[in-house]
C-alpha positions in Angstrom: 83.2 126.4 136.1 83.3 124.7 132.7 84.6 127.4 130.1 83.5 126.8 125.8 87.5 126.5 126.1 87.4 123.6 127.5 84.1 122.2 125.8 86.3 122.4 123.1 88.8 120.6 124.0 86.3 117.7 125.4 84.8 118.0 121.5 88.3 117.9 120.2 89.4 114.8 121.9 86.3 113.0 121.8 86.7 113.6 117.7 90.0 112.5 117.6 89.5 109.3 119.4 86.5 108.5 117.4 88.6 109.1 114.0 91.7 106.6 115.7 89.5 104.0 116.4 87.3 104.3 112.9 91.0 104.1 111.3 91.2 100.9 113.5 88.2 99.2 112.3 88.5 100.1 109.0 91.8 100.8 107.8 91.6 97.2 105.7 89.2 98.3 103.7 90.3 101.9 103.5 93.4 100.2 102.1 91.7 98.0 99.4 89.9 101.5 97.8 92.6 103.8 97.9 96.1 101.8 98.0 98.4 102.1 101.1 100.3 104.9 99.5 97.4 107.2 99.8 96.5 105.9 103.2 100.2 107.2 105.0 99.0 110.9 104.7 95.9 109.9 105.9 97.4 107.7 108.8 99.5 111.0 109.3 97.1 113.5 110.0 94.8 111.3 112.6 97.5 110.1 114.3 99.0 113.7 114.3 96.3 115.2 115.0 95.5 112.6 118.2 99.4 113.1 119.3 98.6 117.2 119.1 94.9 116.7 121.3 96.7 114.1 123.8 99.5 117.0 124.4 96.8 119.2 124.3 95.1 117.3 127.3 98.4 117.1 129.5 98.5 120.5 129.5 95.3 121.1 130.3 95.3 118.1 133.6 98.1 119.9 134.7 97.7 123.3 134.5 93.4 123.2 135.1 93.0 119.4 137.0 90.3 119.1 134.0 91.1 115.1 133.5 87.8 114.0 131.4 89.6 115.2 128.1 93.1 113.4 129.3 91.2 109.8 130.1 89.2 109.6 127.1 92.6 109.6 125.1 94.1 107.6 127.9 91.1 104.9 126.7 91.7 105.2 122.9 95.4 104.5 123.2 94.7 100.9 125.8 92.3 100.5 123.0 94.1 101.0 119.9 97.2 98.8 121.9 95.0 95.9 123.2 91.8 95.4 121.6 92.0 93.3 118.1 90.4 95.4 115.6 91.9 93.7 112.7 90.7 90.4 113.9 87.3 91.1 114.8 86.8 92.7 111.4 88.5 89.7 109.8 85.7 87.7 112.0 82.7 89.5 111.1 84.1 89.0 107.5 84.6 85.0 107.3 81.2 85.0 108.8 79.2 87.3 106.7 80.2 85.9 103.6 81.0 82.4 104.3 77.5 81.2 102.3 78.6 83.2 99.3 82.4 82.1 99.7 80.6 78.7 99.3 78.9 79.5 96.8 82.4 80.8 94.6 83.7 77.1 95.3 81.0 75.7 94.3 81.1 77.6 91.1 84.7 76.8 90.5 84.4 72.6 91.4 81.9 72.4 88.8 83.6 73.8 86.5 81.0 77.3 85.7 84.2 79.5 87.2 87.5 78.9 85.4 90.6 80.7 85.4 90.2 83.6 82.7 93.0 86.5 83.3 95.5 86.4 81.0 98.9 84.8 81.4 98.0 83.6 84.7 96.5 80.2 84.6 95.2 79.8 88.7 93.5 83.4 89.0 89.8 83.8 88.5 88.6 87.2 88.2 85.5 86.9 90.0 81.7 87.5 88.2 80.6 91.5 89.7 78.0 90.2 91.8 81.2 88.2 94.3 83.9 90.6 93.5 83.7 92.1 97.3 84.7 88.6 98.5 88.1 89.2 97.7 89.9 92.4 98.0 92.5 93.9 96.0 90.7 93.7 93.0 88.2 90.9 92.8 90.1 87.9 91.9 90.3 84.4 93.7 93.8 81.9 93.3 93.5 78.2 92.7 96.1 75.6 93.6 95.2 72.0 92.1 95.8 69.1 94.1 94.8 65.9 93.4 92.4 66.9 91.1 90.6 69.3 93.4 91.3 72.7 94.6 92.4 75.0 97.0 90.8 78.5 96.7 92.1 81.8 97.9 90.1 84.7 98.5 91.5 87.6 99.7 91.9 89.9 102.5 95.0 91.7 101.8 96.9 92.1 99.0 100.1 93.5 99.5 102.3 96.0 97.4 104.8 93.6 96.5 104.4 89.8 97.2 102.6 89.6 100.6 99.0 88.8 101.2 96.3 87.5 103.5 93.6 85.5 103.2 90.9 83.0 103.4 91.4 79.6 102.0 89.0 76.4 101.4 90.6 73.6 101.6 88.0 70.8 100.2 89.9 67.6 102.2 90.1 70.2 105.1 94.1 69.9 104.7 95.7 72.3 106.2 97.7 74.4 103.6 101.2 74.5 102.8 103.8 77.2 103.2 104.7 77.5 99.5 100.9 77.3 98.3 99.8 80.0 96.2 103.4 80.6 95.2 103.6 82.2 98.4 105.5 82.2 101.1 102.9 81.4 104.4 103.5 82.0 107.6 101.1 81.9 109.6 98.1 79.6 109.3 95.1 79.2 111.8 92.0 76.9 111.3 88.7 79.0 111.4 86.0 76.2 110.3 86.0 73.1 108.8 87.5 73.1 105.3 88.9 77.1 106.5 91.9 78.4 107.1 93.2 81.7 107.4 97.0 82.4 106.4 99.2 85.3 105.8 102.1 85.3 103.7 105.2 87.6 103.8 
């Protein structure tokens, strides 16, 4: 017989999977609001309190043979090791706003967008309407090359010199490592005149 103890515990692990694999999905953009500093405590207490509930659910397989808790945190932990959240949010992003990525370059090959931060002659602090094209702050990155431009939008900007990104390359030239004053690692096509690359 099904006691509230153990409805609770079913409630309890169902909540902290849920909150795991929202942190999954989202953790990006969680990022880009609130800095990764603030995010550790909050990466601490899901994940803690997951860890406590999967104990939690041990316990209970063993001592009551109740195993519906145990398998849904069995799930969440194949998920959170095997599925790609990161790149089907990075996905659902180049596709979303591709038209108005577009729209940015056009802006900036015709000259309406030039680079107006100060002291930094390839950044473009981008008008309020695109600012959500390119996270940590709303600014794109321009590398000239042959009279024409590369343009960085971002999707990560890291603490200290790291980033990631989407770049349109007009020529559909793949980028170099050094672009962007960067140091690029890893670089993978995503449409024509698209690349994605990560620097670190």
């Amino acid at each position: 017989m099904t006691t509230l103890k153990d409805n609770r515990l079913l409630f309890l692990s169902l909540a902290s999977s849920i909150l795991v694999i929202l942190i999954a999905f989202f953790q990006w953009n969680l990022i880009d609001i609130i800095t990764e500093f603030l995010m550790l405590p909050i990466w601490l207490v899901v994940f803690g309190f997951f860890i406590f509930i999967t104990v939690k659910t041990i316990t209970n397989l063993i001592k009551k043979r109740d195993w519906k808790p145990f398998v849904i945190q069995l799930l969440t932990i194949l998920l959170w090791l095997f599925f790609p959240f990161t790149q089907v949010m990075l996905d659902v992003d180049f596709k979303m706003n591709k038209s108005e990525r577009e729209e940015v370059v056009a802006m900036v090959e015709n000259g309406t967008l030039k680079p107006n931060v100060p002291n930094s002659p390839s950044t473009i602090h981008l008008p309020e309407k695109y600012e959500q094209l390119s996270k940590g702050g709303g600014e794109i990155f321009i590398e000239k090359k042959d009279n024409q431009y590369l343009i960085l939008f971002l999707t990560h900007r890291g603490v200290l010199d790291g980033f990631s990104g989407f770049v349109y390359s007009p020529e559909d030239k793949k980028p170099n490592q050094n672009d962007f004053d960067g140091d690029i690692k890893e670089i993978s096509k995503l449409d024509k005149n698209w690349y994605f690359v990560v620097s670190y």
